[in-house]
N, C-alpha and C positions, 0 to 999 in steps of 0.2 A: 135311934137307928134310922138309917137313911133307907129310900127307895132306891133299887135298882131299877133300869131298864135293860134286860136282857135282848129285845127284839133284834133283830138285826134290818140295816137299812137295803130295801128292796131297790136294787138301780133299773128294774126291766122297762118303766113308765119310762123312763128319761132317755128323748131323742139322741141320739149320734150326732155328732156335725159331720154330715153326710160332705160337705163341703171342702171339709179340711181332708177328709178321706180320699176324696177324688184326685184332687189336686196332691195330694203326696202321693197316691199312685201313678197319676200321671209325669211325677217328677221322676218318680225311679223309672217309670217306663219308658221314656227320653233319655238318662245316663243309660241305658241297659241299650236301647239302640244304637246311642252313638260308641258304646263301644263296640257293637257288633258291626258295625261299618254298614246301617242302614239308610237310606236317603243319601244326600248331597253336601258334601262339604267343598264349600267356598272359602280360600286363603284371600285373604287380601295384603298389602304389601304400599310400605312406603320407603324407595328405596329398597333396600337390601333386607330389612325389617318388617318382621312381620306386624302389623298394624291391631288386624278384625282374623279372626274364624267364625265363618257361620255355618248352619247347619240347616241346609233345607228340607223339607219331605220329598222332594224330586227336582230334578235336573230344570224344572220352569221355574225356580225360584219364586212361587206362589206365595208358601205357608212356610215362616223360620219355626226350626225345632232349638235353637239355642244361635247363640251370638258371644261369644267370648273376644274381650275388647283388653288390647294390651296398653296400658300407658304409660311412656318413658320421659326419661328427665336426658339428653344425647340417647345415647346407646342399651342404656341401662333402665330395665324394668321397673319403674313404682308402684303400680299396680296391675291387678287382672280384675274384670270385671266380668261375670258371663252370668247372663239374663237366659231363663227357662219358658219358652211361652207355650201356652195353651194348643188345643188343637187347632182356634181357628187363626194361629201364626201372630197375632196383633198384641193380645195379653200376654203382659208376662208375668208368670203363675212364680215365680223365685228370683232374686238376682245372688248370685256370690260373689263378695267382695274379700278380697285379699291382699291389702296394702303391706309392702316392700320398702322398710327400713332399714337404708344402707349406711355403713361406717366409713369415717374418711377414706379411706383404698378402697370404695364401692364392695367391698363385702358386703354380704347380708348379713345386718347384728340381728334383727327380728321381723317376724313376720306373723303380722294378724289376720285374723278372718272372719267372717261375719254373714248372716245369713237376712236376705228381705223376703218377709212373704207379705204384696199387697192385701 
């Protein structure tokens, strides 16, 4: 006859990564403003095409709250890139990457997505 262990494993000792908390809060609290139409959004434009959108905390263009970067092959989207930064505007706490796989008649046949957190 074997021994059991009934105890059960106590997690209370064991830190949080206070770190990783912060930063995913700060990420939702960036989507969640830029959808509320908070701070400054900058279009940028090459030709008739939209290039960059960026997202400042105010009209000085100080401190970016996001940067979403479009990349084409002519006319046609390959990918999107948009970078999430920190408060102090420089770190970027996320980037989302979503590359754009098109079929001979530039359809979209698939589209991948990917998440970086430094």
């Amino acid at each position: 006859m074997s021994q059991k262990d009934t105890r059960r494993l106590d997690h209370s000792n064991i830190a949080k990564s206070m770190f990783r908390d912060v930063n995913m809060e700060q990420i939702i609290n960036d989507m969640i403003e830029e959808d509320t139409g908070a701070g400054f959004s900058e279009i940028i434009k090459s030709g008739v095409f939209t290039t960059d959108l960026i997202t400042w905390t105010d009209s000085n263009k100080t401190l970016k709250r996001a940067h979403v970067i479009f990349n084409r092959t002519g006319p046609f989207v390959t990918s999107i890139t948009k970078n999430i930064y920190d408060d102090d505007g420089i770190t970027i706490l996320a980037s989302n990457t979503f590359n754009i796989a098109r079929a001979g008649d530039n359809t979209v046949a698939n589209l991948t997505s990917g998440v970086t957190r430094p």
